[in-house]
N, C-alpha and C positions, 0 to 999 in steps of 0.2 A: 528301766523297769516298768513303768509307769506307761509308756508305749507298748509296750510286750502286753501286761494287761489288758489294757483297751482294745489292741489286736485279739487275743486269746478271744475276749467278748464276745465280739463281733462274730471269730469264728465259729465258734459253739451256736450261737443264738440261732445265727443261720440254719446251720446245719441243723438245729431241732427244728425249726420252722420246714427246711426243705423235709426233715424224714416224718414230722408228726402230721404236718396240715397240708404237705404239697404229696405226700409218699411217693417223694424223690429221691432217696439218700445222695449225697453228693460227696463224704468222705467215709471210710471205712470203718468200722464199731472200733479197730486198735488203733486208728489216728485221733479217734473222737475221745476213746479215755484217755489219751497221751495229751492233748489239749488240755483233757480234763484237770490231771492229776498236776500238769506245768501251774495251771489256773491257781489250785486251792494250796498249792504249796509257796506263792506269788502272796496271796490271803493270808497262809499263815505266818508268812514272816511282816508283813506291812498291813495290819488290821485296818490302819488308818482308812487305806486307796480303795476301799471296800463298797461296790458301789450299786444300789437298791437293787438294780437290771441284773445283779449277774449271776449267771448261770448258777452259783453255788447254793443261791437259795432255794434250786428244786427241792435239792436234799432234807430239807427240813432242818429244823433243831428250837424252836420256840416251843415253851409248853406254856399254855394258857391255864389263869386258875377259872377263869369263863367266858363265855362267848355275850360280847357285847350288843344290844339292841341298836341297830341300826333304823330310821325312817327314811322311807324313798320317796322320793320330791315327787313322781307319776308312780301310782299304785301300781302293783303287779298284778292284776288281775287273772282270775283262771279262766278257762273255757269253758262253754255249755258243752253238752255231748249230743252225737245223733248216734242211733244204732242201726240204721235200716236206711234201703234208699229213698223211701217216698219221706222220710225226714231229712235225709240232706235234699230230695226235693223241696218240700216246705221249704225251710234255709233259702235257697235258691230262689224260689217263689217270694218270700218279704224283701229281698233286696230288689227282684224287678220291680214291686207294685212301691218302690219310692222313686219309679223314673232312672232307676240305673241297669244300665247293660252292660254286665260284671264277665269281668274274667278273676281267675281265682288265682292265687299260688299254694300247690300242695307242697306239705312237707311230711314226712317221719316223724311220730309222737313219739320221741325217744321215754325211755322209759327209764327216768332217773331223778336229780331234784333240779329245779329251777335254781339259775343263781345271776345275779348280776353284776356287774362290774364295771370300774369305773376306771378312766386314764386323765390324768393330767399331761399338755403339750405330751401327749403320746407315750406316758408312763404310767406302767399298772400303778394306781393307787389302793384302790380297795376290792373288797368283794363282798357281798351279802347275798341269803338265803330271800328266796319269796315270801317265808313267814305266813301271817294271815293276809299278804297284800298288801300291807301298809306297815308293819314293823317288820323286821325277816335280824337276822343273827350274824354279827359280824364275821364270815370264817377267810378273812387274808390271808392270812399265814398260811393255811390251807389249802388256798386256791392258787397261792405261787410254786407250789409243789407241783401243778399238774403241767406237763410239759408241752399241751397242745393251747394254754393259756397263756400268746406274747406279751411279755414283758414290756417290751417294746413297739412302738408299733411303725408302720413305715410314713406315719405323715407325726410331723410334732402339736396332735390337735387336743381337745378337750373332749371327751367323748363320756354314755354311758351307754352300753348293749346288754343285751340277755341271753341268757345261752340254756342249756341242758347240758349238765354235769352227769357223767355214766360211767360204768365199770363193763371193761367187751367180756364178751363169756367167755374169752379163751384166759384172761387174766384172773378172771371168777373162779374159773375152774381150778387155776394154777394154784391160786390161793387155800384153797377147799382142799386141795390134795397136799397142802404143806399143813394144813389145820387136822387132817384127818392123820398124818404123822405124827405130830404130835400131841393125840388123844386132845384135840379142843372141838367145842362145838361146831358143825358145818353153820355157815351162812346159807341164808334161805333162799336166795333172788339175785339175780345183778345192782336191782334197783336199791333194797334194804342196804347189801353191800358198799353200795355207794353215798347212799344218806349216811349209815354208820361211818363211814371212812372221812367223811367230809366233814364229821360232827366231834372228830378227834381232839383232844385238848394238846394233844402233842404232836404235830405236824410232822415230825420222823411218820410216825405210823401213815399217816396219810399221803405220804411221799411212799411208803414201802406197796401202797395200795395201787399203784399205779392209774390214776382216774385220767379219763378226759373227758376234752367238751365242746362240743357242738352250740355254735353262735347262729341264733335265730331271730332276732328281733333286735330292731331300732328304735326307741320311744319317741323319738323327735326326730323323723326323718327332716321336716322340711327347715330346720336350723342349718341341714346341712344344703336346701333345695334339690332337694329329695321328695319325686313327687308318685314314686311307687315302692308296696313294698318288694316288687323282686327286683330295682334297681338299689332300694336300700341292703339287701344280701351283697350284690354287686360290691358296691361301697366297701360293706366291713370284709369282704372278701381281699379285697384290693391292701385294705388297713393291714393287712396279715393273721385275721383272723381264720378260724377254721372253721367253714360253712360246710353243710351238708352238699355232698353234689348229687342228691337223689329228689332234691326238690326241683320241682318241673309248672311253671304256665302254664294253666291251659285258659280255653277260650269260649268253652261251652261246657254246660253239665253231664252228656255224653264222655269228654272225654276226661272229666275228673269223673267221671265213675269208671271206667278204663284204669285207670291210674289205680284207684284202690284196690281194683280185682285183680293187678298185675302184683304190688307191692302186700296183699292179703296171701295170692299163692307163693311170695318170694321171701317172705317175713322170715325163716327161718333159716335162710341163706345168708343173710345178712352179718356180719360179727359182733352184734348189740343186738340185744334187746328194744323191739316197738312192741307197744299197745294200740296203735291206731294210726288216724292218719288226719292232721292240722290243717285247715282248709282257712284259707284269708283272703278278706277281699284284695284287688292288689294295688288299684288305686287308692291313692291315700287322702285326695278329694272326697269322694264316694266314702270312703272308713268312717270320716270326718260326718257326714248326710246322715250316717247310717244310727251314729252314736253309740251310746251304752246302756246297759239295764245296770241295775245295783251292785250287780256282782260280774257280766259279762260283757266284753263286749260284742255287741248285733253282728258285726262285721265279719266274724269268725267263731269258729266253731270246730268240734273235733269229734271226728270220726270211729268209736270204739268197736274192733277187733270184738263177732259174738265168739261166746264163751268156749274155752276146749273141753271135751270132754278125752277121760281118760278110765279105764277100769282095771277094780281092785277087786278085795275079797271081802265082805262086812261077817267082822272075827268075832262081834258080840254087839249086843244092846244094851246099856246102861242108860239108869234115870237121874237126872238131875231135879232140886226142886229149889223154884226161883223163889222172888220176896214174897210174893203171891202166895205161896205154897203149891202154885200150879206145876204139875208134874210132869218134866220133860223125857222122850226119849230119844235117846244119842248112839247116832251109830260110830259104832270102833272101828275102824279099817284099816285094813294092810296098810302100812304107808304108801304114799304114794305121791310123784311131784305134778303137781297142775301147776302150769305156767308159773314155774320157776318156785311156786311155794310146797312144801311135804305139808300131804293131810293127814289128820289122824280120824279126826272127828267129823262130823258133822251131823245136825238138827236131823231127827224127824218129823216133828213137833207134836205130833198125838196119833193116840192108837188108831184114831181114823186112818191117817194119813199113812200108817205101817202096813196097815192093810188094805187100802186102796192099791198100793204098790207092790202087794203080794210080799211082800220082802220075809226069808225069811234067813237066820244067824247059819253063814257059811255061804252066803250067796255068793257071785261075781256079779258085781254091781258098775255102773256109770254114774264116775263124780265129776261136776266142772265148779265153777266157780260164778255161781249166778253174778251178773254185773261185772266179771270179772275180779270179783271181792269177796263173796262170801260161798263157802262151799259148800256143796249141795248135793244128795243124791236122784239120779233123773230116773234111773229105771234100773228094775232086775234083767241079768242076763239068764232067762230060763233056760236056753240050749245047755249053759254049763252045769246044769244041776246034774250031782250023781248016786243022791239019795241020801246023803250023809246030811243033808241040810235040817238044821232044826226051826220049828215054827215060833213064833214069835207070839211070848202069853203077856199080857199089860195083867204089872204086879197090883197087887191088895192094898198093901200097906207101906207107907213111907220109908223110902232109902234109909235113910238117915236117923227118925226120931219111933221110927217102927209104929206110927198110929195107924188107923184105918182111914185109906181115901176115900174121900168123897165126891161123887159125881153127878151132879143136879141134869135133872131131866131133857133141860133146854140148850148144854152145855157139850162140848164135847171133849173139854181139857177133864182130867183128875187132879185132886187138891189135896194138900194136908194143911186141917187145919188147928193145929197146933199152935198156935203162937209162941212156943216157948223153943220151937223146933230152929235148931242150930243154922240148920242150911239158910233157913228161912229168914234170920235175923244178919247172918252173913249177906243174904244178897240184897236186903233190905240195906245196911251200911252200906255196901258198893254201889247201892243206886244213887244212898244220901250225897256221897262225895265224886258223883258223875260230873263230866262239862255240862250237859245241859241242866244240870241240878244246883246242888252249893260250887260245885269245881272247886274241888279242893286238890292242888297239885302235889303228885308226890305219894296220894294212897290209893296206888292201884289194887288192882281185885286180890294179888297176892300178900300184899303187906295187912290188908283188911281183914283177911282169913290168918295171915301169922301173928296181926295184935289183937283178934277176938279169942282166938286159941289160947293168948300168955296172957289175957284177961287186961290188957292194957284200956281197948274198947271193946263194949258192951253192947252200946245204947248210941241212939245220937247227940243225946249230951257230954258222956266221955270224949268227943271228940275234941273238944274244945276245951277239954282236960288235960289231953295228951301232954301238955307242958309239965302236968306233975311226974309224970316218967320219964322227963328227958334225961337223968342219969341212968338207968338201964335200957334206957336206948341207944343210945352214943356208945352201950358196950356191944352192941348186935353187932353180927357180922355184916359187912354190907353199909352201915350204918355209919357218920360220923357228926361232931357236932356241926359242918353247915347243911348237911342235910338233913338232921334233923328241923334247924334253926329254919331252911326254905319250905319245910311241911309244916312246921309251926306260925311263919310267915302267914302261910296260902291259906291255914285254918283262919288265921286273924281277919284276913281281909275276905274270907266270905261272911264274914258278919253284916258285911254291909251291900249284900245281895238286894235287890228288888223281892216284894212278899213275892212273883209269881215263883219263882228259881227255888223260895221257900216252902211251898205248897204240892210243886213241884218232885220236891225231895222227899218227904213224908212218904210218897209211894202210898198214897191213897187208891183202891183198886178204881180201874176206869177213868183216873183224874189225869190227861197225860199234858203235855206241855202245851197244847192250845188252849184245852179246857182250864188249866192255872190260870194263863192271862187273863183270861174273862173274870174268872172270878176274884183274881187281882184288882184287877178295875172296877169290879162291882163292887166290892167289900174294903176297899182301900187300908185296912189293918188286918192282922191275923185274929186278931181278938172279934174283931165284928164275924168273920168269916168262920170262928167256931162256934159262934153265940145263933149262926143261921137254921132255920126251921125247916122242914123238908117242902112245904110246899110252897114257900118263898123261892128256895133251890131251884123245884122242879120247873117253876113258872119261867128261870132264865131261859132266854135263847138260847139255841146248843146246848141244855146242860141237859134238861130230861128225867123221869125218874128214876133209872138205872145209877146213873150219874150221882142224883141227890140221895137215893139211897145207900150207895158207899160210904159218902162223904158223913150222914149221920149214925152209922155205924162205926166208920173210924173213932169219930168223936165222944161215942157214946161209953167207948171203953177210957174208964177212969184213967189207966198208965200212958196213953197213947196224946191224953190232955195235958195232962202230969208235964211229957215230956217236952210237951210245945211249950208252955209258960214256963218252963227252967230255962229253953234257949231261949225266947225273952228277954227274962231275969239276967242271965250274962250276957246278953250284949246282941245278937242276932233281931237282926232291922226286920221288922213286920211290917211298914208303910210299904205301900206300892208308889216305885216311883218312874211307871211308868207314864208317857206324856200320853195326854187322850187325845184322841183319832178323832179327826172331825170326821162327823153324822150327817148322812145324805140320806133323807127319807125317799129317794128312787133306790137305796140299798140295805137299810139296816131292819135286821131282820127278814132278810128278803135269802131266799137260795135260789144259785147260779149255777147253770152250765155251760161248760164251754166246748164248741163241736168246730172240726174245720180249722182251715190256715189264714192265720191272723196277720198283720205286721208285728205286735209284738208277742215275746213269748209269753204260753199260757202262764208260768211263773209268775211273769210280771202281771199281769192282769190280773189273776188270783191273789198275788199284796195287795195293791189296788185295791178290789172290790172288800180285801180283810180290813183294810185301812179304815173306809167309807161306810163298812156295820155289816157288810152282805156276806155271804157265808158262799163256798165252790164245793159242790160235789162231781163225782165223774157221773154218774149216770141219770137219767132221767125219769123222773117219777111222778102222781099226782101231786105231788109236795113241789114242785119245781115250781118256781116263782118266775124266774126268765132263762132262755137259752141263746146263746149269744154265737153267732153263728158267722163265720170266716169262709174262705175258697174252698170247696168239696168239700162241703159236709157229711158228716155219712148215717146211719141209721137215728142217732140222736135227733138228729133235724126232723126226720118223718115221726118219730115219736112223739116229738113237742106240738109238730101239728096236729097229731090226731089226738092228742089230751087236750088240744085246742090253748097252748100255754102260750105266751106273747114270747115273742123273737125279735131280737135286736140282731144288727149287723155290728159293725167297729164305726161305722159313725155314730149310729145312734147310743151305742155304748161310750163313745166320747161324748156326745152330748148331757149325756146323765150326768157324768162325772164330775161335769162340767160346770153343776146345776149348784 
């Protein structure tokens, strides 16, 4: 019996290996279930002989009550992006001026989640999500469902690689046609699909998802003396893993640009979903020269697909109105799928902008998806007018609390300024419990709007109330006590926020998340920082009197003071505890621009100089203090001479730095 199993193993395992990573099939779909069905009925009678490798765990049947945090010993780090050639020029350009003559390996930016996994002597052990980089989400169970993920592998070694986990569009679609059967929501994307599937607490579902995965990356080539990365593909190729065969060497930047305009016009031939195209140094000496920035590493970079455009019909204009009271107008449109997402909406952002664009309610319009993320209208299709279209009038008075807008001279948003106005106090909340604010996990912009509605929260003291409801919450639909318990959690542990995240959140008009820091650091308590005078304010660098007169306006209204010393009062940390930035008098106080291809990226030089007191703007002005100038320069650089402003190069900007 015991032999029969072990056989059975072997042959199954195979056989997925030859039809999922070699698409070789080598026995027929009814000898493959006949295998199958000998296997799990061998299982069910001898539980015992049941062993990690085997085939039966594609199936699934573990339900997790949650997905464990994992930490990975080498960060996951993401890519920069380029979106144009003369930027994967630049790229190209900072690797030669360190003394290296780069050949590249292109790959396919698959379009799905990063995941990595580990083998012991040649046995999947685990799997984990990219996370923020450094913590990602235990999904094992998960990741042994997917059939293009060896179990086994053909050397008995110690390994960890990275891969791209995806759902192909013909499985997408299968799924989306069994969902639209059964009256459930369509999924939106390949991609979403395959995050959702892979985030499953119940590994059947994730099995029933049919995902796979493309093996890209080796973090420790040279443990295995591995001294490239396209012989490290080689390597995990060999291991039995499944690599892309669309990735290709080249040797020069002519023929990786070739490559993208071959794999740009071919992208939708393909049976997956790309976004773009993964570009790596291929020596792993040179990777090593090249190094890292914070978040990226130098060595590689990714190439983003510009945006599609698609057209619709815009069926009407409605206004929304943010914390501000500023009054947004939103266009309605036909649905419609941009690159795998349906739009309904999108921004126009003010009556300027409606009308610069002619738009008027009934158009055929062009949406894409600026950055490939957020969607956008480009332009009116005039040829399709047929006279039916209506013009487009910017309303009087408030959507929602019916006041008179107001709109100041210098301005070109409209505002309501009610403070008592619903909208207004809703998107106020949704600001207070944002990531870059308190981050409070678990009250998205919907639950925010369903528990100011049932009066649960008001204010942003209610928030840190919410414990007193937790019995008519726990009865909501949707709702039960550990979610309640991890939103009540996430409220606790923003108490102990840095003041700027607190400052931050307030939603003080003009105060945005750089302008907090500073005055984090300037004012080191909440308390000094409300007790501040306007011309004290004004005199900060960067802050200005637009700035400072917000901020004493804010404060000036008694309920808005009110509310800050009640959070205080329970428990919400006002010390700033951020560390201070050591002060270089060649930059604090001083504004920078930066023109021209640098070694490193502007990003990085822009912390830097934030670090050191000196402020980066993009363009150049009499106000410019220094403009820091890299390989082809372009207008910037003749500006600064003819304002006659002092110009650094990247040594003499090292040397500053240095000081």
């Amino acid at each position: 019996m015991k032999e029969r199993y072990e056989e059975l193993i072997k042959i199954i395992n195979e056989a997925d290996y030859n039809y999922h990573t070699l698409d070789n099939p080598t026995i027929t779909d009814q000898e493959y279930d006949k295998y199958l069905r000998e296997l799990f009925d061998i299982e069910k009678q001898n539980p015992s002989i049941i062993r990690s490798d085997s085939p039966s765990v594609r199936v699934g049947g573990k339900v997790l009550d949650e997905f464990k945090k994992v930490t990975h010993s080498i960060p996951m780090l993401s890519l920069s992006n380029v979106f144009n050639e003369s930027e994967i020029e630049a790229f190209d350009n900072r690797i030669k001026k360190e003394g290296i003559s780069p050949n590249y390996v292109c790959e396919l930016k698959i379009d799905g989640l990063s995941v990595s996994l580990h083998y012991e002597k040649g046995k999947f052990i685990s799997a984990a999500t990219r996370g923020d980089g450094v913590i990602g989400e235990d999904i094992t169970e998960n990741v042994k469902t997917i059939k293009t993920v060896p179990l086994v592998l053909n050397k008995p070694i110690d390994i960890e690689v990275r891969g791209e986990i995806y759902m192909s569009k013909a499985t997408f679609n299968n799924l989306n046609e069994k969902r639209k059967e059964k009256g459930l929501p369509l999924l939106q994307n390949p991609r979403n699909a395959a995050a959702g599937s892979v985030r499953q607490l119940d590994s059947k579902i994730a099995a029933a998802r049919k995902l796979e995965c493309w093996i890209y990356h080796l973090p420790n080539p040279e443990d295995y003396g591995i001294t490239t990365h396209f012989a490290a593909l080689e390597f995990m190729k060999d291991l039995g893993f499944r690599v892309n065969p669309n990735n290709k060497l080249v040797y020069n930047i002519n023929e990786l640009l070739e490559f993208i305009e071959y794999q740009t016009k071919n992208r939708d031939s393909l049976p997956y979903e790309i976004d773009g195209i993964v570009i790596k140094l291929n020596n792993i000496a040179d990777q090593k020269k090249m190094g890292f920035t914070a978040k990226y590493p130098k060595w590689a970079t990714a190439y983003k697909f510009p945006a599609r455009e698609v057209l619709t019909k815009l069926v009407d204009i409605k206004f929304t109105v943010g914390r501000t009271g500023q009054i947004t107008p939103n266009a309605v449109l036909e649905p419609v799928i941009v690159q795998g997402s349906t739009i309904r909406r999108a921004t126009l952002h003010n009556e300027d902008f409606v009308k610069s664009k002619d738009l008027k309610i009934g158009d055929t319009v062009s949406i894409r998806k600026a950055a490939d993320v957020i969607p956008e209208v480009v332009r009116v299709i005039k040829d399709r007018r047929d006279g039916t279209e209506k013009d487009f009038k910017m309303i009087k008075f408030c959507p929602i609390c019916n006041e008179p807008l107001i709109k100041k001279d210098e301005q070109v948003d409209y505002f309501c300024l009610n403070p008592n106005c619903d909208a207004r106090k809703i998107e106020g909340l949704i600001h207070f419990v944002s990531r870059k604010a308190m981050n409070i996990d678990g009250l998205g912009d919907r639950i925010i709007e369903d528990f100011y509605n049932m009066h649960f929260i008001n204010n942003f003291v209610d928030i840190y109330r919410l414990g007193n409801h937790k019995k008519d919450l726990v009865e909501l639909e949707g709702f039960g006590d550990k979610s309640i318990d991890n939103i009540l959690n996430s409220i606790e542990n923003s108490k102990s926020n840095s003041l700027e995240r607190f400052i931050f959140a307030l939603g003080i008009p003009n105060v945005g998340e750089k302008t907090s820091k500073i005055l984090a650091k300037k004012y080191k308590t909440m308390t000094n920082f409300m007790e501040a005078d306007f011309d004290e304010l004004k005199s900060i660098y960067d802050i200005g009197e637009i700035i400072a007169k917000s901020i004493i306006n804010y404060f000036s209204v008694d309920y808005n003071k009110i509310q800050v010393l009640e959070l205080i009062k329970i428990g919400v940390n006002e010390k700033c505890l951020l560390t201070e930035s050591v002060e270089n008098k060649n930059f604090t106080e001083k504004t920078f621009v930066i023109t021209g291809t640098l070694s490193s990226s502007r990003d990085e030089i822009r912390e830097k100089i934030e670090s050191l007191g000196g402020k980066v703007t993009d363009s150049v002005s009499k106000k410019t203090s220094v403009v820091i100038v890299g390989e082809n320069p372009g207008s910037k650089y003749e500006k600064a001479q003819k304002f006659g402003i002092e110009i650094w190069n990247e040594e003499k900007l090292n040397e500053m730095m240095n000081k």
